[in-house]
C-alpha positions in Angstrom: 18.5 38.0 26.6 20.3 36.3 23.4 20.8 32.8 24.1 24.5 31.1 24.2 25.0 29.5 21.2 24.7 25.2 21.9 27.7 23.2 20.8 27.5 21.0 17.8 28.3 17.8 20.1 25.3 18.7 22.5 25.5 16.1 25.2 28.2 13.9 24.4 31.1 16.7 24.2 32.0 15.2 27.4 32.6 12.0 26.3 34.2 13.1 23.2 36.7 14.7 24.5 37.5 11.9 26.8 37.7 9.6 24.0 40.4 11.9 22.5 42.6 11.8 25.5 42.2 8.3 25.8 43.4 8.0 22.2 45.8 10.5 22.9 47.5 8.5 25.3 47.2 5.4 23.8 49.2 6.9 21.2 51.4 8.3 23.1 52.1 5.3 24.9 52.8 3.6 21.1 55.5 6.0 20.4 57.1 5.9 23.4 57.2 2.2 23.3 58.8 3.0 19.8 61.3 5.3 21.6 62.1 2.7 24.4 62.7 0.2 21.8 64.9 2.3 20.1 67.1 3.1 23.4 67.4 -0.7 24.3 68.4 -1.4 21.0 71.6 1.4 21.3 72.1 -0.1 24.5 72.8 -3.7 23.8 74.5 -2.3 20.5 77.2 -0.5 23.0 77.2 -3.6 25.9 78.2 -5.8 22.6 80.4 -3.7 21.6 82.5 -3.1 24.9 82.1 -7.1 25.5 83.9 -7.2 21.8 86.9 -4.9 23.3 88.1 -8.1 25.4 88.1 -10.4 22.5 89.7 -8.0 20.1 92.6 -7.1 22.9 93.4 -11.1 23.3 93.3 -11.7 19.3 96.1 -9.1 19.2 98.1 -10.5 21.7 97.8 -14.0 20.2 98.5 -12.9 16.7 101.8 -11.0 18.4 102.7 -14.3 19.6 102.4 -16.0 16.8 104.7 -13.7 14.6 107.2 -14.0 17.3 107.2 -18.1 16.7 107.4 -17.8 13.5 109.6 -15.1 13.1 112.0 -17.2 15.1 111.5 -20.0 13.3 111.9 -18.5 10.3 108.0 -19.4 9.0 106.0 -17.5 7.1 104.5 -14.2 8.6 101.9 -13.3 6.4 98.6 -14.6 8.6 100.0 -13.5 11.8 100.7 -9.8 10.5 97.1 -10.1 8.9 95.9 -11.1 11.8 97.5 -8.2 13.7 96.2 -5.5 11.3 92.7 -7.3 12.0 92.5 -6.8 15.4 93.8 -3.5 15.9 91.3 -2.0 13.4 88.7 -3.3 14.8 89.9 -2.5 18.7 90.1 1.4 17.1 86.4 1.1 15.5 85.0 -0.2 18.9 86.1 2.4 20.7 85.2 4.8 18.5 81.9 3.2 18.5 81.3 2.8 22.7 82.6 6.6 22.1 79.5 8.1 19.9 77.2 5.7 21.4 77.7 7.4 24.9 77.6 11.0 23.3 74.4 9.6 21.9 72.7 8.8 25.2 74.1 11.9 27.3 72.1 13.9 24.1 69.1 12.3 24.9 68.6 13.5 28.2 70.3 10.1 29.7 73.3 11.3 31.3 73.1 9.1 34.5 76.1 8.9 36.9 77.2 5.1 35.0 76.9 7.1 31.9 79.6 9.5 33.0 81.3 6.8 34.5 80.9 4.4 31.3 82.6 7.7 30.0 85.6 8.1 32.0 86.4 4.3 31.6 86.4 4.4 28.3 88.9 6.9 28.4 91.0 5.4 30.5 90.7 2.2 28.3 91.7 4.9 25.1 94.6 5.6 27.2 95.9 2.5 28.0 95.6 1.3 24.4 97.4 4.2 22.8 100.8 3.0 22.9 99.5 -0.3 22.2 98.0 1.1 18.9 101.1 2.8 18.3 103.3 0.1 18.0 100.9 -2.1 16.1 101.2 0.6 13.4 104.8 0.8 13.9 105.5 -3.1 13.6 102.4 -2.9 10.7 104.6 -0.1 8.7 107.7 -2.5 8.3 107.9 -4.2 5.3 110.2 -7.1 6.7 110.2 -6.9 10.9 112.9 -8.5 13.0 112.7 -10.2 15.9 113.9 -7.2 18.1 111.1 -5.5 16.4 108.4 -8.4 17.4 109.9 -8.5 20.7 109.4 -5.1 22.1 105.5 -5.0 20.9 105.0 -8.4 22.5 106.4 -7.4 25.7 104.3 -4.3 25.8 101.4 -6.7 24.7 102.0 -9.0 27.9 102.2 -5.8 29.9 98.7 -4.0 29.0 96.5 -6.9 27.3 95.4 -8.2 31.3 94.7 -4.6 31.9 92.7 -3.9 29.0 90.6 -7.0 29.6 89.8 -5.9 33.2 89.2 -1.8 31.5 86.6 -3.5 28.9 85.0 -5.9 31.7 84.4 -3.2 33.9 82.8 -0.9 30.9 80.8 -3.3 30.4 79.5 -3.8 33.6 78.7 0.0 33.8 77.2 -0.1 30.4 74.5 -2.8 31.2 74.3 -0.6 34.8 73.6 2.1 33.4 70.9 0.2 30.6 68.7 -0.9 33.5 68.7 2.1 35.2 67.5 3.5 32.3 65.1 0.4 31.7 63.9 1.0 35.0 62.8 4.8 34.1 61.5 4.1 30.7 59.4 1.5 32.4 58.0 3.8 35.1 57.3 6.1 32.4 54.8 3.1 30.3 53.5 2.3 33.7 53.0 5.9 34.6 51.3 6.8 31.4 49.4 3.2 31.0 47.9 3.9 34.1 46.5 7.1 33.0 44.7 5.6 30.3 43.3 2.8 32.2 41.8 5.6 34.5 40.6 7.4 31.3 38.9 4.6 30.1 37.7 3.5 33.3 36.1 7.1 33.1 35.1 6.8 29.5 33.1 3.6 30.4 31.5 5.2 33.8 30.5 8.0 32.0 29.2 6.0 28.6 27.1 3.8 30.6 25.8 6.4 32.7 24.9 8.5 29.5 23.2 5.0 28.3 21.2 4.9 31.1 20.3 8.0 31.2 19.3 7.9 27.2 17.2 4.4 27.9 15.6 6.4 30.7 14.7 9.3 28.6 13.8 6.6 25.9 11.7 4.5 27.6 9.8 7.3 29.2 9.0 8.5 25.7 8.1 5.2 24.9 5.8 4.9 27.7 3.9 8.0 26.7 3.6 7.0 23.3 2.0 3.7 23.9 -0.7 5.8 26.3 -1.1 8.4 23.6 -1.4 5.5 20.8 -3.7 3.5 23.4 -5.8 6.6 23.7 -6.4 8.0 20.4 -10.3 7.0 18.9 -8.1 7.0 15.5 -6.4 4.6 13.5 -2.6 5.7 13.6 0.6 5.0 12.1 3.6 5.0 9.9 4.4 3.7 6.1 7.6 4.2 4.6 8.4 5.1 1.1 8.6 0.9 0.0 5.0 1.0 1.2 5.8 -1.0 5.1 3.6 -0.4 7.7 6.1 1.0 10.8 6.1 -0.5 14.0 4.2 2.2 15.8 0.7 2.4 15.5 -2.5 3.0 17.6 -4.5 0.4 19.4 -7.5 1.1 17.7 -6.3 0.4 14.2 -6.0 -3.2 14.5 -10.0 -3.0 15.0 -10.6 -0.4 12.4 -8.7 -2.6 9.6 -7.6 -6.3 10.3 -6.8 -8.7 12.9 -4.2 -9.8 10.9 -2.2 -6.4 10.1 1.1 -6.5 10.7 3.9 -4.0 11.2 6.4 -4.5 8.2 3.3 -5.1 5.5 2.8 -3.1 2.4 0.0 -1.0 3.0 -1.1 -0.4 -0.6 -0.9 -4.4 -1.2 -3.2 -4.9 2.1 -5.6 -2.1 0.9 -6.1 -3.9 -2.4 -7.5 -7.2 -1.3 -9.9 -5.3 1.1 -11.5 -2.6 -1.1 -13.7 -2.4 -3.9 -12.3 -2.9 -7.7 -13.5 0.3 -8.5 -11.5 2.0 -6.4 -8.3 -0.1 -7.1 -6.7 2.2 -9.9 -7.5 5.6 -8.4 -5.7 4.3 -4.9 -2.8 3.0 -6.8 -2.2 6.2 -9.1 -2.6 8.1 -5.5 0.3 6.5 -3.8 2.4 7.2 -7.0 2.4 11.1 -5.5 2.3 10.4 -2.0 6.1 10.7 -2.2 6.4 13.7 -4.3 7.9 16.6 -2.5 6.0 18.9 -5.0 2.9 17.9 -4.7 1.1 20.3 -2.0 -0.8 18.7 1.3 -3.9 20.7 0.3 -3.6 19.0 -3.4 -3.3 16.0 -1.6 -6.6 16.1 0.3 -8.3 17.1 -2.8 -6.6 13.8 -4.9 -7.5 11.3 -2.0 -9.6 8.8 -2.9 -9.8 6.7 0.1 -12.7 9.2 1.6 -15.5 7.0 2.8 -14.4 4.1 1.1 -16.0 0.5 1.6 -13.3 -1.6 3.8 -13.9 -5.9 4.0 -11.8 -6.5 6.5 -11.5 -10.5 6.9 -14.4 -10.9 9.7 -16.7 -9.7 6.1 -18.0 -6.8 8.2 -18.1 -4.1 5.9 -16.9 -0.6 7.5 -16.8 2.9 6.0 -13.4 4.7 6.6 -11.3 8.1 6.0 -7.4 7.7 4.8 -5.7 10.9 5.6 -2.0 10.7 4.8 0.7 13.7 5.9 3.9 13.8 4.7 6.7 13.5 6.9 9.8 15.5 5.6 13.7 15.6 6.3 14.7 18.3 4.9 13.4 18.8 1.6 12.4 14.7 1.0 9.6 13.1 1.7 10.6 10.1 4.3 6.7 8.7 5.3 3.6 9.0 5.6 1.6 9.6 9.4 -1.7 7.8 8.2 -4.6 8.5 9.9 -7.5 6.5 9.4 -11.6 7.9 10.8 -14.2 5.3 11.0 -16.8 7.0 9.4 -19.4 4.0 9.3 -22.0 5.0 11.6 -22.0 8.5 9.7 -22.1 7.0 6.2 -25.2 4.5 7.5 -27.0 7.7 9.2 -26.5 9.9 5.7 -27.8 6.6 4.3 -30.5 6.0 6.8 -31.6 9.8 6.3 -31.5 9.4 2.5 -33.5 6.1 2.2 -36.2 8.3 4.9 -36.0 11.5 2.7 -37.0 9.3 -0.6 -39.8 7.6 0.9 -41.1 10.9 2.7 -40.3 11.9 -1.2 -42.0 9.0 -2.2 -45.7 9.4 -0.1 -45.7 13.3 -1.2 -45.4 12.0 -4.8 -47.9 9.4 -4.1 -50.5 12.0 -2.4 -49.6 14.3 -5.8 -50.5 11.2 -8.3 -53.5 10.9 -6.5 -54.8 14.2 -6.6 -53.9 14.5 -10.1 -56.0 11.7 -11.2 -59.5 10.6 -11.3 -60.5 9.4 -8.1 -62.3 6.9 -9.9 -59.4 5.8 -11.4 -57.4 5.3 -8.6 -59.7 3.4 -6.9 -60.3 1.1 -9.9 -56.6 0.1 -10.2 -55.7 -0.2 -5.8 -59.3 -2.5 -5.9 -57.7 -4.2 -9.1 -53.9 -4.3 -7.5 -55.0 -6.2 -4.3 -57.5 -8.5 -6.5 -54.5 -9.8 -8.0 -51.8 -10.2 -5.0 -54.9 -11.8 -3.2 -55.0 -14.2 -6.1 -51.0 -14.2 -5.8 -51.5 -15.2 -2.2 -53.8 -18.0 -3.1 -51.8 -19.5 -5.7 -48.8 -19.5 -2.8 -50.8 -21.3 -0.6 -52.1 -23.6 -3.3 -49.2 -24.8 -5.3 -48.6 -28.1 -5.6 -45.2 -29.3 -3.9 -42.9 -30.1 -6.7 -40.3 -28.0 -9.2 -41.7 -27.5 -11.9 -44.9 -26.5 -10.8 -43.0 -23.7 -8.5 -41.0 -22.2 -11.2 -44.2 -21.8 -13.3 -45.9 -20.3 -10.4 -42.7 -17.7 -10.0 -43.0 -16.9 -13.9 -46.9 -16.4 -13.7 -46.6 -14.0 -10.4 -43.7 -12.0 -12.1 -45.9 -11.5 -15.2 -48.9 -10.6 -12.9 -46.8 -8.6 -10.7 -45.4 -6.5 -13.4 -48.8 -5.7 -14.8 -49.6 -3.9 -11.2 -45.8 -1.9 -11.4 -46.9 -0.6 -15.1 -50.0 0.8 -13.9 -48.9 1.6 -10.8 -46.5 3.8 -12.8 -48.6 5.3 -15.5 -50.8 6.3 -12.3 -47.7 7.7 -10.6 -48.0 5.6 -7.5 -43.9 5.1 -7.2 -44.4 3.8 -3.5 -46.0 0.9 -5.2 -44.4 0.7 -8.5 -40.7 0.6 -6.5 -41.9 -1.8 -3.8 -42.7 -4.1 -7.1 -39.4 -3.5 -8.3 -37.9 -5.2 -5.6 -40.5 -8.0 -5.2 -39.2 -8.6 -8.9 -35.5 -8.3 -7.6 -36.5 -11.4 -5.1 -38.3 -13.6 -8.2 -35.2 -13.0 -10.3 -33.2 -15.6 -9.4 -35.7 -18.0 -9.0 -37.2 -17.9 -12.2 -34.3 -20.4 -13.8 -34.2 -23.1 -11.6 -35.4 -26.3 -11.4 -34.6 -27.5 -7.7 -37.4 -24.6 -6.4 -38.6 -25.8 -2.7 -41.2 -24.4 -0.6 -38.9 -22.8 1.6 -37.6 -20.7 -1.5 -41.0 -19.2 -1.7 -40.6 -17.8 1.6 -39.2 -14.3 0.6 -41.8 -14.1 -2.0 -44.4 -13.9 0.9 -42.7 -11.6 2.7 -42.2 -9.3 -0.3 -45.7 -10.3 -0.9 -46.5 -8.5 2.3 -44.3 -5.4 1.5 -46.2 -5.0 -1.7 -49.4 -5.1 0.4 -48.0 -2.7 2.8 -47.2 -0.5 0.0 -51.2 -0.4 -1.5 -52.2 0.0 2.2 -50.5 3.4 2.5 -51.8 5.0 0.0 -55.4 3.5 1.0 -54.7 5.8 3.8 -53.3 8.7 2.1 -56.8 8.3 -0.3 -59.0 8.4 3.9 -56.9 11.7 4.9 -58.0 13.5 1.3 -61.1 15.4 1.8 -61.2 14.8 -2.1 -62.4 11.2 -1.5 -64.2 12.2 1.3 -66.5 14.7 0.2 -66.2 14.8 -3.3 -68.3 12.9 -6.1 -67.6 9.6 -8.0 -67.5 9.6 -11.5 -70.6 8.3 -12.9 -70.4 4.4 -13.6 -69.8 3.8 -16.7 -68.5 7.3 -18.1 -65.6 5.4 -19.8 -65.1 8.5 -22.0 -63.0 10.3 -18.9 -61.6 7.1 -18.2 -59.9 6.6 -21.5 -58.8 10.1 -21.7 -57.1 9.8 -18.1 -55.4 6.7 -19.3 -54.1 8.7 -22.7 -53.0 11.1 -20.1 -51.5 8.5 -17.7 -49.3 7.3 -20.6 -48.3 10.8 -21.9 -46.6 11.4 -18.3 -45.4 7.6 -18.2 -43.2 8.5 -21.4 -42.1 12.0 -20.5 -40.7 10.5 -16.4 -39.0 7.8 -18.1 -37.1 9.3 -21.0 -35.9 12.1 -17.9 -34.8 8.9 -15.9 -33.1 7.8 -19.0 -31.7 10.8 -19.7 -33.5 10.6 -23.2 -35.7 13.4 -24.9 -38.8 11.9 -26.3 -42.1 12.6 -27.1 -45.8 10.5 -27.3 -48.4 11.3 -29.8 -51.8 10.0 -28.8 -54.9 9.1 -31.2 -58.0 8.0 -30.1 -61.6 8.6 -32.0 -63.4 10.6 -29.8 -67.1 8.6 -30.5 -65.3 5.5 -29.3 -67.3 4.0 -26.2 -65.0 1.1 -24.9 -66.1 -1.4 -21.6 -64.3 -0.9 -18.7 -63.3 -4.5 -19.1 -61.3 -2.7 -22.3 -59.8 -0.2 -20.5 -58.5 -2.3 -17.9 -56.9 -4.4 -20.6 -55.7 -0.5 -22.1 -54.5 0.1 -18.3 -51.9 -3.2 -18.2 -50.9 -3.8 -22.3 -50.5 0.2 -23.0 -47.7 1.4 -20.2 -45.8 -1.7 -20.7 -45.9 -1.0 -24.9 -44.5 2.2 -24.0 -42.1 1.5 -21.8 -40.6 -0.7 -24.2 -40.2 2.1 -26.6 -38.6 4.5 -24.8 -36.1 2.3 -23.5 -35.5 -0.2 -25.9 -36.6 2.0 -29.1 -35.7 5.7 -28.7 -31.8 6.1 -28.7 -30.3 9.0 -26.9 -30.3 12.3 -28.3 -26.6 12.8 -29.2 -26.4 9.3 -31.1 -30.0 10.4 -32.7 -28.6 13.6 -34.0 -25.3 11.4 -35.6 -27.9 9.6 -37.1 -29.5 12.6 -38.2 -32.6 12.1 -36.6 -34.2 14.7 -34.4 -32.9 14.8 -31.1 -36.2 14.3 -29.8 -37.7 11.0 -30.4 -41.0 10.2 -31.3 -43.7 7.9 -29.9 -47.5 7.1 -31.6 -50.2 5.6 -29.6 -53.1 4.8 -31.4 -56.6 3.6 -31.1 -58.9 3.2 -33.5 -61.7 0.5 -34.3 -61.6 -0.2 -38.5 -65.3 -1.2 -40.5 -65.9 -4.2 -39.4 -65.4 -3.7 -35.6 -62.0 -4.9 -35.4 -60.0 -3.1 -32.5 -56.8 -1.2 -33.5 -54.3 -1.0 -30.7 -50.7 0.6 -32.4 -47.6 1.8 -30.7 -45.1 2.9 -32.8 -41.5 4.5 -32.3 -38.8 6.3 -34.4 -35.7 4.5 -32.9 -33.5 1.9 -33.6 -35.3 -1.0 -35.0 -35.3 -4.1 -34.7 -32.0 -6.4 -35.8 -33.1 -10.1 -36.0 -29.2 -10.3 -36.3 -28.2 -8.4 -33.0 -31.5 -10.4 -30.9 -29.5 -13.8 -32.4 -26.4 -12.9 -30.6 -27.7 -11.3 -27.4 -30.0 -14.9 -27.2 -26.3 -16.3 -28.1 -24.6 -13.8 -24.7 -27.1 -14.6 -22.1 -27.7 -18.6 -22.4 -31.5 -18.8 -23.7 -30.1 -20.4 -27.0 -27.2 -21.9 -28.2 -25.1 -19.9 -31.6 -26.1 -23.0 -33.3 -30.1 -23.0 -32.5 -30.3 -18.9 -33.1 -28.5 -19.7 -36.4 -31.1 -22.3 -37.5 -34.6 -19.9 -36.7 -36.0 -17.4 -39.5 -35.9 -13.4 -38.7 -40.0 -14.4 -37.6 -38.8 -16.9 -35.4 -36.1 -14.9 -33.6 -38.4 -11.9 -33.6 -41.1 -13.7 -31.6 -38.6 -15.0 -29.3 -38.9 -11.6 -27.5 -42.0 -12.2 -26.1 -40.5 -15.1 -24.1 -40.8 -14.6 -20.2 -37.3 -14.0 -18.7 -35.8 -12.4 -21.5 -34.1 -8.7 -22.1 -31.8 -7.0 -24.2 -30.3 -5.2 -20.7 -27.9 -6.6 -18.4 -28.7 -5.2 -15.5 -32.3 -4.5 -14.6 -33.3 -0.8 -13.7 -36.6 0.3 -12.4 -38.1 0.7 -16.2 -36.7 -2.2 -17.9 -34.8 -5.3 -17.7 -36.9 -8.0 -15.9 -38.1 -9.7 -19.2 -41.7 -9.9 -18.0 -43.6 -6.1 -19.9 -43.7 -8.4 -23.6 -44.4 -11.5 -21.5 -47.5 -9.7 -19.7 -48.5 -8.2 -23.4 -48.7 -11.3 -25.2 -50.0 -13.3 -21.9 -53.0 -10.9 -21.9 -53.6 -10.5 -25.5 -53.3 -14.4 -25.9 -56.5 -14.1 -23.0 -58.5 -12.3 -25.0 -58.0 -13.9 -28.1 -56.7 -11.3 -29.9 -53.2 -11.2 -32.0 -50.3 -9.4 -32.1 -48.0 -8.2 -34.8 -44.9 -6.9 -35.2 -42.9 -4.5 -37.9 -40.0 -3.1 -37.9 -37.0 -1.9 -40.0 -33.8 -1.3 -38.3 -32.8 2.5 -37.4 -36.6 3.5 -38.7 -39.3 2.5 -36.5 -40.8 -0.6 -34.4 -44.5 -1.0 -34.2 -46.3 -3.2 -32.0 -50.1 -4.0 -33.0 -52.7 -5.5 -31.2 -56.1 -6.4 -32.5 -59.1 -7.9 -30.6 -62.1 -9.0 -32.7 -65.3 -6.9 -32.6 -67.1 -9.8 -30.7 -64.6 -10.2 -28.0 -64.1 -7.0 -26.9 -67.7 -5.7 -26.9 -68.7 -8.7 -25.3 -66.1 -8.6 -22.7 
């Protein structure tokens, strides 16, 4: 069934239309008022006019008079005759007036009984002042009139002038009759016709206010639901127009999703800028630049959003992870706002998170339990035994510090050396349970290693990552009790340190090759040793702490990446020596040597300059020797930002530290974008005695 087609008014047809009669009458009303106006005006005109009959009649008959007297008395005539001519005139133009003025009103649909009486008056009045007239003419024509002449008019004068008075008085009574009777209709009419647009209004009014309350009905209602759906909805809801201003209308739950102190009428973009991450602050600004554009698509859109789980400080400082979907809302073909719709997405964000963190360590003890059965059980058991020596000593030295500043902050220095010893063996062992828990015992020395005001209770996260650290060694102590390896397999025999030294050359040779794929680097180690060359263990476990933290040092400090290698025209793939060798007289030979950039005594005088540890004018003032050696001071690196391979300033610290032990000395050559080489040489009589 087709459907009747709905008027363009809708629901107020009803009262438009009665607005149009009401302004139809009301004009209506105007121009009959203009009409009435008009009719009272012709009226008084003709009363005047018949009022003026009287006076013209006795200005003739005094003017008659007159000439008489002075005709008699042989006076001048001229006024009187003047006079005379006057009068009559103007007698013959009233009448002719009252005449067409009563035509007039019989035309207009006026012709009432005093009408037709006013009519047959004025006729008799015509009548009565004919002869009159005549004579006037007659007495008018003469060029010289007697008295005879004077006489005769003036008698007729005496005779009609009382009657003509009384013909023009009663006109003019039936005149102003006949105007208020007509008055009295045209009034009846306006009250008739006023009345009918009072009622029309009156209905106008009835039916506006009914149609109000029944809009405010309709609108609170609507209202009413959209507060429950608003104070419903899990999401964050609401409206921004296209100056940015958050609308009116939103849900409940947005106010805890984004601020306390949001408020309807505030510029979203402005409010989004203070409360998320700088990182994110260009991408969300060039975003709302196309929010508005009626080209861009709502799937292009989604794809261009950036506020996806995006970090939101609200001003309690409780960091929450929330979705930003916006959808346009169109009139026509414009875009007019936004409906934004915001997901807090926290809890999933911190369970992706929590799962992450519990994938890398499961990662983490697979790798471990790998590493282990890669290397000499030996081995392994030489560095754990060594690992929890030295955080036992750690502990001591905690609990034996004396209670002052400066004896802290040498205490923090020595334990990050120490600790860092453990991470680079740790690491050439692949052990990264250990070697990552270390990294973040070193994240809680870091700030501590510059001040002065240290206080006991500043040491009290170092215990506790203490105790993570030893947590860490524990687990793999279990992993090693679960390995039928260790439990059923044979030791190496004491003192074989001729497998020992070749796992530790293998050790290093899979340190380099993890950390250039961390970097994102291509490099390669070239290892020497003699194979009649019988070194201590004592030896080796100075090998097992100088030799990964050498190496590390040249793969992240020395090697440059491959695309900058290959501008230099160097082989993409860099290349590290390790070499060991004992010369005639005994001498130990310890080298490690890369092809990378160099060393700039120039560049390490401005990064000392950058980072505070000397002034432009004290790095100015010390040779290329001086600056050089300046490396090996605890605290110091060439990287901003430590990683997990570099950027504590402790691997050089430990290497001279432990060299210095053994009385050995250390050199350095370099030449910039050639090579660096670090050497290390321990007399025949302290390292066969060791």
């Amino acid at each position: 069934m087709r459907k009747p087609k709905a008027s363009k008014l809708g629901k107020y047809r009803d009262l438009v239309l009665a607005i149009t009669i009401f302004l139809f009458l009301d004009m209506g009303v105007l121009a009959f008022n203009y009409y009435t106006s008009r009719l009272i005006a012709a009226d008084t005109a003709r009363i005047n006019t018949a009022g003026e009959l009287r006076m013209y009649s006795q200005q003739l008959a005094k003017a008659v008079l007159t000439l008489n007297y002075e005709l008699a008395n042989q006076q001048p005539t001229q006024t009187s005759l003047a006079q005379i001519s006057e009068s009559h005139q103007a007698f013959s133009e009233a009448i002719e007036r009252l005449k067409s003025g009563l035509r007039e009103a019989a035309g207009e649909g006026f012709s009432t009984a005093a009408n037709s009486e006013a009519m047959e008056q004025l006729e008799e009045l015509e009548r009565t002042w004919a002869p009159l007239g005549r004579e006037a003419v007659t007495l008018l024509g003469m060029k010289e009139p007697g008295v005879n002449d004077v006489t005769s008019i003036a008698n007729l004068v005496f005779a009609r002038n009382v009657r003509l008075m009384q013909l023009a008085g009663d006109l003019t009574e039936t005149l102003e009759s006949s105007a208020l009777e007509r008055s009295s209709t045209l009034q009846t009419i306006q009250l008739i016709a006023i009345g009918l647009a009072f009622l029309n209004f009156i209905f106008i009014i009835f039916k506006f206010v009914r149609s109000l309350q029944a809009s405010d009905r309709i609108a609170e209602e609507a209202r009413r639901e959209t507060t429950r759906i608003l104070e419903t909805v899990q999401e964050g809801l609401f409206l921004v127009d296209r100056e940015g201003r958050i609308g009116h209308q939103h849900s409940q739950t947005l106010f805890d999703m984004l601020d306390k102190a949001l408020v309807p009428g505030d510029n979203v973009l402005a409010f989004l800028m203070e409360r998320i991450e700088e990182k994110h602050r260009e991408s969300v600004k060039d975003f709302f630049d196309v929010l508005f554009n009626k080209k861009v698509k709502p799937s292009l859109l989604k794809q261009l959003n950036p506020l996806q789980e995006i970090a939101f400080v609200p001003q309690d400082g409780k960091t929450r992870y929330l979705n930003f979907e916006f959808d346009q809302v169109k009139s026509g073909d414009q875009v007019e706002q936004l409906l934004v719709t915001v997901f807090d997405v926290t809890e999933k964000v911190t369970l992706a998170r929590d799962l992450a963190h519990a994938e890398q360590r499961v990662k983490t003890e697979v790798d471990a339990l790998l590493a282990l059965l890669d290397h000499d059980p030996a081995t392994v058991d030489s560095f754990l035994r060594g690992a929890e020596a030295r955080l036992a000593s750690i502990n001591s030295q905690l609990a034996s510090v004396r209670p002052e500043g400066p004896a802290y902050r040498k205490l923090v220095n020595v334990v990050a050396r120490d600790v860092h010893g453990v991470k680079g063996e740790a690491a050439a062992l692949g052990l990264r349970a250990i070697e990552m828990e270390i990294h973040k015992f070193e994240s809680t020395l870091a700030p501590l290693r510059n001040r002065d005001d240290l206080t006991g209770d500043d040491l009290i996260p170092v215990a506790v990552a203490m105790n993570d650290v030893h947590e860490a060694t524990a687990k793999v102590w279990q992993v090693i009790e679960r390995v039928q390896h260790y439990a059923n397999g044979e030791k190496r025999a004491a003192g074989d340190t001729d497998s020992e030294l070749r796992e530790l050359m293998s050790q290093i040779e899979h340190l380099t090759l993890r950390i250039a794929s961390d970097l994102n680097k291509k490099a390669k180690i070239e290892i020497a040793a003699p194979p009649e060359l019988k070194l201590p263990g004592s030896v080796l476990a100075f090998l097992r702490t100088t030799l990964p933290q050498l190496v590390r040092n040249a793969v992240v400090h020395g090697i440059e990446p491959a695309e900058e290698r290959q501008r230099q025209g160097k082989p993409q793939e860099g290349t590290i020596s390790c070499m060991i060798t004992c010369d005639a007289e005994g001498t130990l030979l310890i080298s490690v040597q890369d092809d990378g950039y160099g060393l700039s005594p120039q560049a390490l005088r401005q990064t000392f300059a950058e980072n505070g540890t000397l002034s432009a004018e004290e790095a100015a003032s010390l040779s290329d020797e001086q600056i050089v050696a300046k490396i090996f001071q605890p605290g110091f690196s060439a990287i901003a930002e430590p990683g997990i391979h570099a950027g504590r300033g402790d691997g050089l610290a430990l290497v001279h530290d432990m060299i210095s032990r053994w009385g050995g000395t250390l050199k350095i050559s370099s030449r910039p974008n050639t090579y660096t080489r670090f050497s290390l040489q321990l007399d025949k009589e302290a390292w066969q005695c060791a």
